[in-house]
C-alpha positions in Angstrom: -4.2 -18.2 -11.4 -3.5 -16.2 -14.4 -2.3 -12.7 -13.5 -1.5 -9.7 -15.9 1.4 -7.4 -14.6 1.8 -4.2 -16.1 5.0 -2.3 -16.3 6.7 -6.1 -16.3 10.0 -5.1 -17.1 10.8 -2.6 -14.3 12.5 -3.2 -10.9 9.2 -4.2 -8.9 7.1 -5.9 -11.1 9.8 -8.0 -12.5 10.8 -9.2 -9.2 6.8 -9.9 -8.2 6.6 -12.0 -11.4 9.2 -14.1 -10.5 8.0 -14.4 -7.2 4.5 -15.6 -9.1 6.2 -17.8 -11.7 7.4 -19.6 -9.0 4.2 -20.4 -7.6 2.8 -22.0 -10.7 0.9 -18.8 -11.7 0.9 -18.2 -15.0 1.9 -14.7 -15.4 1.0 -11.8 -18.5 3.5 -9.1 -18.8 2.9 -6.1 -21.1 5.6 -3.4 -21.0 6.0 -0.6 -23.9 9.9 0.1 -22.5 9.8 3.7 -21.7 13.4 4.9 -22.2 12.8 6.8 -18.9 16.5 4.6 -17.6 18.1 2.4 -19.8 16.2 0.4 -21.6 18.8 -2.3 -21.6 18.2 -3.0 -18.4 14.5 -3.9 -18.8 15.7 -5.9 -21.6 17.2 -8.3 -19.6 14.5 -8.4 -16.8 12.3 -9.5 -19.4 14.4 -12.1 -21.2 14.9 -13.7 -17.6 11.5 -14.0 -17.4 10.8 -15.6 -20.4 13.2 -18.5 -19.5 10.1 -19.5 -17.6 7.7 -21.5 -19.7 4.5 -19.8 -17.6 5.3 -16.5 -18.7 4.3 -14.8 -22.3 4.8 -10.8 -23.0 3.8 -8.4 -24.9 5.2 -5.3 -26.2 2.3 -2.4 -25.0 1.0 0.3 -23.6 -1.5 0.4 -21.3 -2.8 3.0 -22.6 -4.0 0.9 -25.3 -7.1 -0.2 -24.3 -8.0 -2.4 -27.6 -4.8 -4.2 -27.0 -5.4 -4.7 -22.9 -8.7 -5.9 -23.4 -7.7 -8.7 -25.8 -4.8 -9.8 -23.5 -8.1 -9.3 -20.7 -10.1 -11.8 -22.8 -7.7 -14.6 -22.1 -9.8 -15.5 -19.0 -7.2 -13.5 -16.6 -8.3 -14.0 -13.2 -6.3 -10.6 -11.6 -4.5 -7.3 -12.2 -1.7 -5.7 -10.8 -1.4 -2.2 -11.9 2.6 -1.3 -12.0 3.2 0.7 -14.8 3.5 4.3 -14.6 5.8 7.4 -14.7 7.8 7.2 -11.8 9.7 9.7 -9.8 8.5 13.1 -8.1 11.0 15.2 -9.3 10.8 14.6 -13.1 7.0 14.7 -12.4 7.6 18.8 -11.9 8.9 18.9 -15.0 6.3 17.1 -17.1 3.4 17.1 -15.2 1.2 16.0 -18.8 2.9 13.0 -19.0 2.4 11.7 -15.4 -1.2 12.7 -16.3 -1.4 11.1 -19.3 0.4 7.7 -18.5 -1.0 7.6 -14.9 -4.3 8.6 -14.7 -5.0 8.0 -18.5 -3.3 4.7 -18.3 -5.2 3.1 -15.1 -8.6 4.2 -16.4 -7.4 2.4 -19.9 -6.7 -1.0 -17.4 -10.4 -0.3 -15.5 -12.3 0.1 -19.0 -10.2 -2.8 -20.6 -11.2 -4.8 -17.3 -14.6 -3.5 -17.6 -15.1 -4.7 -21.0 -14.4 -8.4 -20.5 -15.8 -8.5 -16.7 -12.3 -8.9 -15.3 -13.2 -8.0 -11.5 -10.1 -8.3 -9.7 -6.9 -4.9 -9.1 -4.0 -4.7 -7.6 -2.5 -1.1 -8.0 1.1 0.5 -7.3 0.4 3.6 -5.5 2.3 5.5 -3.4 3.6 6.9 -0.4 4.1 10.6 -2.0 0.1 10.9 -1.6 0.8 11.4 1.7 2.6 15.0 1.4 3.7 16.7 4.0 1.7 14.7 6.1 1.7 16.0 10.1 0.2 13.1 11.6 2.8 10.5 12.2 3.0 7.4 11.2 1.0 7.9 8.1 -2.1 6.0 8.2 -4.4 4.8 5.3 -6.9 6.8 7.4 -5.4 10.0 7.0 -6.5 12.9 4.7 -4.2 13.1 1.2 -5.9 15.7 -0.1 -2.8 17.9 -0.2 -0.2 16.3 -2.7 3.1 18.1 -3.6 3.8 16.9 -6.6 2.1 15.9 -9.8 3.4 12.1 -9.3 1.8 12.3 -5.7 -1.5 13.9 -7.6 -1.6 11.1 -10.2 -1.3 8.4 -7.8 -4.3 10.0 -5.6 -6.4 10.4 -8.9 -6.1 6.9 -9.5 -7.3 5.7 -6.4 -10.1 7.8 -6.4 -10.7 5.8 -10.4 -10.5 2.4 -8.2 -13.2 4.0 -5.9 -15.6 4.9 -8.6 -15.1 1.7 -10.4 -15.7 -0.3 -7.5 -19.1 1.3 -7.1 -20.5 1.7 -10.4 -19.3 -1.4 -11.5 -18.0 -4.1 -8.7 -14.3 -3.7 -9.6 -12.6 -4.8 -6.6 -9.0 -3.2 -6.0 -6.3 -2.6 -3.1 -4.5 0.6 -3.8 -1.0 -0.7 -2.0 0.9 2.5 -0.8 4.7 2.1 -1.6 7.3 3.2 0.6 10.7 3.3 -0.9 11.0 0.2 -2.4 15.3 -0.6 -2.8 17.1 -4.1 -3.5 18.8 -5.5 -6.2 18.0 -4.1 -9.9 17.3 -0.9 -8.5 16.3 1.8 -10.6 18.9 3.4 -11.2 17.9 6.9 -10.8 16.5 6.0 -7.4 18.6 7.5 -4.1 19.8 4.0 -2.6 21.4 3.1 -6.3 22.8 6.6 -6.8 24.2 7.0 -3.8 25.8 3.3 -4.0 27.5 3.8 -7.9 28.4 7.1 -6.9 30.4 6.1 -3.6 32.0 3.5 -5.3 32.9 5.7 -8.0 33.8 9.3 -5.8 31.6 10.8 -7.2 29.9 13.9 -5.6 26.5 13.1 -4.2 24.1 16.0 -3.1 22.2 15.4 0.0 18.7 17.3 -0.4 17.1 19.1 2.7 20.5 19.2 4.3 20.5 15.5 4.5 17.8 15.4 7.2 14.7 13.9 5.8 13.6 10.5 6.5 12.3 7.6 4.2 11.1 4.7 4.9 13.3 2.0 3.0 11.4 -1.4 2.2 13.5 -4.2 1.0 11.5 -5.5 -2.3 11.5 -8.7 -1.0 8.9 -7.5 1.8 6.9 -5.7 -0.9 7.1 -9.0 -3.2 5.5 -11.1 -0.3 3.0 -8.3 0.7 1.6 -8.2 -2.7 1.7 -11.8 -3.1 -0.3 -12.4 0.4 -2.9 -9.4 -0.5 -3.9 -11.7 -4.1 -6.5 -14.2 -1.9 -7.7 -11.2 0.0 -9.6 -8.7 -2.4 -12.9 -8.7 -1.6 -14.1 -4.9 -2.0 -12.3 -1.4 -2.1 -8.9 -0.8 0.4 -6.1 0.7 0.3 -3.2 -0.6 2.6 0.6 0.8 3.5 3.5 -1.7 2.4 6.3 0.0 4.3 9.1 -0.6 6.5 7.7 1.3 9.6 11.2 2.5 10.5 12.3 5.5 8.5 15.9 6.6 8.5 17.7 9.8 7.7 19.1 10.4 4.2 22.5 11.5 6.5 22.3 7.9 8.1 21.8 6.4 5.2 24.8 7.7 3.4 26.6 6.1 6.6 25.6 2.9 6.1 26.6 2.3 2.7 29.9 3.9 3.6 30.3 1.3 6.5 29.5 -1.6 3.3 31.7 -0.2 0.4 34.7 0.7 2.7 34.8 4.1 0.9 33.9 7.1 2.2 31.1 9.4 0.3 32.0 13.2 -1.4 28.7 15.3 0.3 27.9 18.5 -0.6 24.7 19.4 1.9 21.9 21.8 -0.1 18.2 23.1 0.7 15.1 20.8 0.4 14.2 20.9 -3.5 10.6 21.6 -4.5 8.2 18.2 -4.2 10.0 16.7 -2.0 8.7 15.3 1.5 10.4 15.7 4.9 9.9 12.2 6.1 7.6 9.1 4.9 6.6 6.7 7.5 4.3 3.8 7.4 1.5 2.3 9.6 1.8 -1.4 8.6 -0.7 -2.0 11.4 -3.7 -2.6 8.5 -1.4 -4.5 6.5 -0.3 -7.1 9.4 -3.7 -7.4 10.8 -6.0 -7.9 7.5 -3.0 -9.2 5.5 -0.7 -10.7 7.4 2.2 -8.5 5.6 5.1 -8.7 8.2 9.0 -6.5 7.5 11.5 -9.4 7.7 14.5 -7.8 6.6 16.3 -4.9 8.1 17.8 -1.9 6.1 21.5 -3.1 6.8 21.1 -7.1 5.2 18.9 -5.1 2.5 22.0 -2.8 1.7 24.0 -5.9 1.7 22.8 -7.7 -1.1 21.8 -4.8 -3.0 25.3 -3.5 -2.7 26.6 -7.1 -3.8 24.2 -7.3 -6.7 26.3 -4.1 -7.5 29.3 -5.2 -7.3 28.6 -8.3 -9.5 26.7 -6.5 -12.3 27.1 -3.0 -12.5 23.9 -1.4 -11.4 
């Protein structure tokens, strides 16, 4: 197959394309380096890549529609939809740009696929469409029509886009809903590396809604072989949880990367901050059955090698 990633250079898609690559796909990237976190560090994902002779890139952004559909014209058999502004908190901040880049930005990649008849999506949503969600686990069957956050919006807006493309136009897509994704190469704004570079370093780490809200951590190598197994499988409109399905408190957390670093961490314990969601927590049942996606690796061998990568690199 010949699959275009978007967003190549960042922490999940570069792992996925490696993942690819060594299945004998050849693999697009397109990235336009959005200094969002150090740019060096996409840098380097991407040169790694191109050590692989089935991998080409290109310096752009998807909002560039000209420039997606002639990368599109090279008889690319799939999507996958990973660039976007990430993070709920900055979102608050500059809700046009999450607008802009995510909704503007996925209806760029439908009318660039449009164009040249590519019929085939994979798109990074997220777990943050769920909100405050009362019904637990979350199910892909539960209403999202009550996100707190302008990420959490975007990423609903552009699965309602795959919807409406699907329809008018036979664009077949699976809308995966991430639930935090950690490993190694982390972005380094995300909790699991803060909280790791900041233990090491004693630095001061504050602990949001008093430290008691749950996530459910993925390790990205269970993301990297969901994805990979949903690729044979799109055959209309779905969406479909990629999660753990075993959330765990920030508090708990904090305790388990203690118990790996041999340091202890510097807490200070503060009120829930606007946008963020008491607990996330994934029904994988679609995934397993209609998939076959299965969670092979606990949160403690996940911290492991992500705390190792650490160690050896830096971030």
């Amino acid at each position: 197959m010949k699959i275009l990633i978007t967003g190549s250079a960042g922490f999940i898609a570069s792992h996925l394309a490696k993942k690819l690559l060594s299945l004998e796909c050849d693999v697009i990237g397109i990235d336009n380096f959005d200094p969002f976190y150090d740019i060096a560090i996409k840098e380097k994902n991407i040169v790694d890549l191109c050590k692989y002779p089935n991998y080409t890139f290109h310096k752009c952004d998807v909002r560039d529609k000209s420039a997606v559909a002639e990368i599109l014209s090279k008889n690319v058999d799939l999507v996958i939809h990973l660039a976007a502004k990430a993070g709920v908190r900055p979102s608050i901040l500059t809700p046009g740009e999450y607008f802009d880049v995510n909704i503007n930005g996925t209806l760029s990649i439908l009318e660039a696929m449009r164009a040249t008849k590519t019929n085939k999506l994979l798109f990074a949503s997220s777990s943050s469409v769920y909100g405050n969600n009362t019904s637990i686990p979350f199910n892909e069957k539960d209403p999202v029509d009550n996100p707190i956050s302008p990420y959490a919006m975007s990423k609903k807006s552009c699965e309602l886009l795959l919807y409406t493309y699907y329809f008018l136009y036979g664009i077949k897509s699976i809308s995966m809903r991430l639930f935090t994704v950690y490993g190694p190469n982390q972005r380094p704004e995300m909790g699991i590396a803060q909280f790791i570079r900041k233990i090491q370093g004693g630095q001061l780490i504050s602990l949001y809604g008093q430290g008691n809200s749950s996530r459910d951590y993925t390790y990205i190598e269970d993301i990297v072989n969901g994805v990979t197994s949903l690729i044979e499988k799109i055959d209309s409109y779905d969406i479909v949880n990629l999660g753990n399905n075993s959330p765990v408190k920030l508090i708990e957390l904090i305790s388990k990367i203690e118990n790996e670093l041999h340091k202890k961490a510097v807490v200070e314990l503060l009120d829930t901050q606007p946008g963020d969601v008491d607990i996330t927590y994934a029904d994988i049942a679609h995934a397993k059955q209609k998939y076959g996606y299965s969670v092979n690796w606990t949160l403690e061998n996940g911290l492991k090698e992500q705390i190792d990568h650490f160690l050896k690199n830096g971030h």
